[in-house]
N, C-alpha and C positions, 0 to 999 in steps of 0.2 A: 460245328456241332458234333457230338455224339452221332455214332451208327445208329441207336438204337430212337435217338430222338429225332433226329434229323430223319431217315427214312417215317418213321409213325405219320411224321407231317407233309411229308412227300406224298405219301399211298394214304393216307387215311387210317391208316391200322394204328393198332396201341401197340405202347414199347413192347409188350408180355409176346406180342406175335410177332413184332420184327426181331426182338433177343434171339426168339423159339428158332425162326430162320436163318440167322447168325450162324447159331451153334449149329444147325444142320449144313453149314457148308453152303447156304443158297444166296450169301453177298457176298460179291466181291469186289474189290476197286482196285484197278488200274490189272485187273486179272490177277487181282490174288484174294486167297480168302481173309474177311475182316469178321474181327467180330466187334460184341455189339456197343466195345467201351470208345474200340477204336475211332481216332477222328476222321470227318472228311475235308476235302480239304478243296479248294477253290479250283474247278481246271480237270481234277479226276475223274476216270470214268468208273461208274455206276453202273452196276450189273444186279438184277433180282434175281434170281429162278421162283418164280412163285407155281405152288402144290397145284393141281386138278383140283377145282370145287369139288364139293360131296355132293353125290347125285343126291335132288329133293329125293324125301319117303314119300311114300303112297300109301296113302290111308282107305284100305280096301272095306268094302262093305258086305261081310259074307251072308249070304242064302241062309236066314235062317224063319222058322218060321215064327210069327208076333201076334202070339192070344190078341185077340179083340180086334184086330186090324181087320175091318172089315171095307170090301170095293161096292160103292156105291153105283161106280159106272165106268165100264171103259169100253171105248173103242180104238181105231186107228192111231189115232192124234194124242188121247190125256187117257189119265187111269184118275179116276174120283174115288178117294179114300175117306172113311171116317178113322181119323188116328185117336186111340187110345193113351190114357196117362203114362207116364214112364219109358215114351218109344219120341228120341230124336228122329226128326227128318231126313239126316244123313250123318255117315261118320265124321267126329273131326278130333283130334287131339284131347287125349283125357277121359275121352265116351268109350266106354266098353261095353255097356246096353244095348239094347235093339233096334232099330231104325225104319225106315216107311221103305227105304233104299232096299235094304236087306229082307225085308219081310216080302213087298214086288217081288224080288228075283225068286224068293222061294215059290212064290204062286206060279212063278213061269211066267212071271210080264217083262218084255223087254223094257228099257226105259231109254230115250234119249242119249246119244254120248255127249252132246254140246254139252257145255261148262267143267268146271274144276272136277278130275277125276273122281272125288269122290262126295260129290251134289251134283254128280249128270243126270239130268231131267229134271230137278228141284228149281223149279224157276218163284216159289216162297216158302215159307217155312214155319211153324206152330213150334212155342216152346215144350219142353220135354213134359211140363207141368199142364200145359193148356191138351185139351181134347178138343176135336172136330173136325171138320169137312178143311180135304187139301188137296188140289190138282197137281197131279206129276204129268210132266210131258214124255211120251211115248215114241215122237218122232223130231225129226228136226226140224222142221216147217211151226210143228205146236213149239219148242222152245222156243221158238225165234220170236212167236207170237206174240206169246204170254209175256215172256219176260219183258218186251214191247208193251202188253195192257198193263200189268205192275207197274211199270216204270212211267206210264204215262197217265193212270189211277183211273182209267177206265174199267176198273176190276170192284164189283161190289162186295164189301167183305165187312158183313153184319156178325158180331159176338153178342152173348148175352154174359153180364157177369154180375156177381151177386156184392155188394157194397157196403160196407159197413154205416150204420148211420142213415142221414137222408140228405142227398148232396143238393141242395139251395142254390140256384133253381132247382127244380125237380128234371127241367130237359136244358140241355145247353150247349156248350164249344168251348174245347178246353185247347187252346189256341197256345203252347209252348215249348220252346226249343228244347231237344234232348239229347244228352252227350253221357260219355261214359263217368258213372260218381268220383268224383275227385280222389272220394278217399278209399275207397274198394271199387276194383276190378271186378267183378264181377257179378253187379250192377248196375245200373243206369238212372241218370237223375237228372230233372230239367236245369240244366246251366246256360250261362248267358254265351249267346254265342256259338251253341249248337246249333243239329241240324231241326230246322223248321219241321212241327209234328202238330195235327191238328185231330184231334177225336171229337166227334157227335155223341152226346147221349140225351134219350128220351126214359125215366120211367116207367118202368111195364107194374109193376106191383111194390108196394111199401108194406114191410113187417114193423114192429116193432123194435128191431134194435138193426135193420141192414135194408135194401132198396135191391130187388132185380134191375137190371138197368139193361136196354136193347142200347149197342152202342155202333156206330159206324165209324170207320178207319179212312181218314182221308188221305193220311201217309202212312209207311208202313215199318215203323222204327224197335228196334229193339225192344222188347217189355212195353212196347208204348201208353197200351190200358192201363198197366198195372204201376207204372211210372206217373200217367197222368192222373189216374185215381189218388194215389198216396201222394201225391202234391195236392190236391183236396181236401186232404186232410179224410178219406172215404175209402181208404182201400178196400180190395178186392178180400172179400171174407177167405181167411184162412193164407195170406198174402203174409205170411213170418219174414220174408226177407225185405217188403215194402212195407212193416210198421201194422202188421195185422193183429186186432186181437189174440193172442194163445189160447184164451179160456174159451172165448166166442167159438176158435174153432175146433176144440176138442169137445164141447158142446154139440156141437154139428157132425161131430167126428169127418171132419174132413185132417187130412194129409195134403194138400195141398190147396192152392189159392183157386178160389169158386169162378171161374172163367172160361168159355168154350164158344169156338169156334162154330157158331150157331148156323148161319147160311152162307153160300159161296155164289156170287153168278159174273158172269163173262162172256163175250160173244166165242164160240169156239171158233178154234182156230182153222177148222176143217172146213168151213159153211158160211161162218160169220155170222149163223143165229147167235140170238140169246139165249142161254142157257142156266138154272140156275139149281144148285144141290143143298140140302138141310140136314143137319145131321142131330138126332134127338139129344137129350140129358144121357148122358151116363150114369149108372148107378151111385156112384156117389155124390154125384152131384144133384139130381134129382129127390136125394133121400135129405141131404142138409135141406132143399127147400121145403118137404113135410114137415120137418121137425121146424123149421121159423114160422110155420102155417097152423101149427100146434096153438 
């Protein structure tokens, strides 16, 4: 075979990178340089010099400070925030906005170093869209905890969201598997096969063309509300990416999907009480329900 084919299948790599090698002088056989048309031949020796990987980036979280980001509670162990619309949870790829990470450090809270450099402390997370109550871990004993209660759904985490329509039952279990959508990246839709996702909701109040709905989270999956609403056929008012009215929600003058992070409780990690934090409506979201109460 070819240098360039024959190594690709050796190492894994594509021809474009074994050529690229070639020409830099880093194959040789039998102690000479080959390049990448040359043949190899049964019995020769094989020599690579392959490059130093490129050190990972580090996606830092700078101190800055985040209007609305208010701490509900902190001690030793956690820092209880109510996060505001527009503010991701931590930095990652493509986010150049504000963060809960970044706005902590400006206040002067230390946070946990356990986990990926830049989600240390974040043991869950509120989409950049959604508002409400979020526990950052402060020490490494609370990391270790939580990420433990998350992980084994001993964490109670009640949303209220606002629903277009009136979902039939009025309280139910919306019991289905969630994966990323087939056909855009960059959201998520119940497929056969995915990861098991299970939401509770009860009826709190019915308008005329949408439904408050109090919902509980029995796993804790991507978009999961807003993914298992809009498989309802009920999306989350003002939910443009999951099939929401546009007119309902310029009507409401909402900008984003009617959804918030309504209470949080957990044994802490310090004590092993129970503990539990609520985080009210936010202005916009409080004002879309005046105006459906009109």
């Amino acid at each position: 075979m070819r240098v360039d084919a024959g190594l690709a299948r050796l190492l894994g790599l594509s021809r474009t990178v074994v050529a690229s090698l070639a020409e830099d002088g880093r194959v040789e056989v039998d102690g000479r340089a080959a390049g990448k048309s040359d043949r190899l031949v049964a019995g020769a020796w094989l020599e690579v010099s392959l490059p130093e990987p490129e050190a990972p980036s580090t996606i830092a979280a700078p101190a800055e400070v985040v209007n609305g980001l208010t701490v509900l509670h902190a001690d030793d162990d956690i820092v209880v925030v109510d996060k505001p619309v527009g503010v991701a949870a931590h930095p990652s790829p493509g986010w150049t906005g504000p963060t809960v990470v970044g706005g902590l450090a400006a206040l002067g809270y230390r946070v946990s170093t356990s986990g990926a450099e830049e989600r240390q402390g974040i043991v869950h997370r509120l989409d950049v869209g959604t508002t409400g109550v979020m526990v950052v871990a402060t020490s490494e004993h609370a990391y270790t905890v939580l990420k433990r209660a998350f992980k084994e759904r001993t964490v109670s985490k009640r949303y209220h969201a606002v629903a277009q329509g009136h979902p039939d039952p009025s309280s139910g279990t919306i019991d289905a598997p969630i994966d990323r959508h087939p056909k855009h990246d960059y959201r998520f839709a119940v497929v056969a096969g995915g990861k098991p996702s299970v939401t509770h909701y009860d009826t709190i109040e019915a308008f005329r063309a949408a439904s408050l709905l109090d919902v509980r989270l029995e796993t804790g999956r991507t978009h999961q509300i807003r993914v298992h609403l809009s498989a309802l056929r009920h999306p989350c008012v003002g939910d443009l990416a999951y099939g929401a009215d546009p007119s309902l929600a310029k009507r409401l003058k909402l900008e984003r999907q009617w959804l918030h992070a309504h209470e949080l409780g957990f044994e802490h990690p310090g004590d092993g009480r129970w503990v539990s934090y609520v985080s009210p409506y936010p202005a916009d979201l409080a004002r879309a329900l005046d105006l459906l109460r009109e």
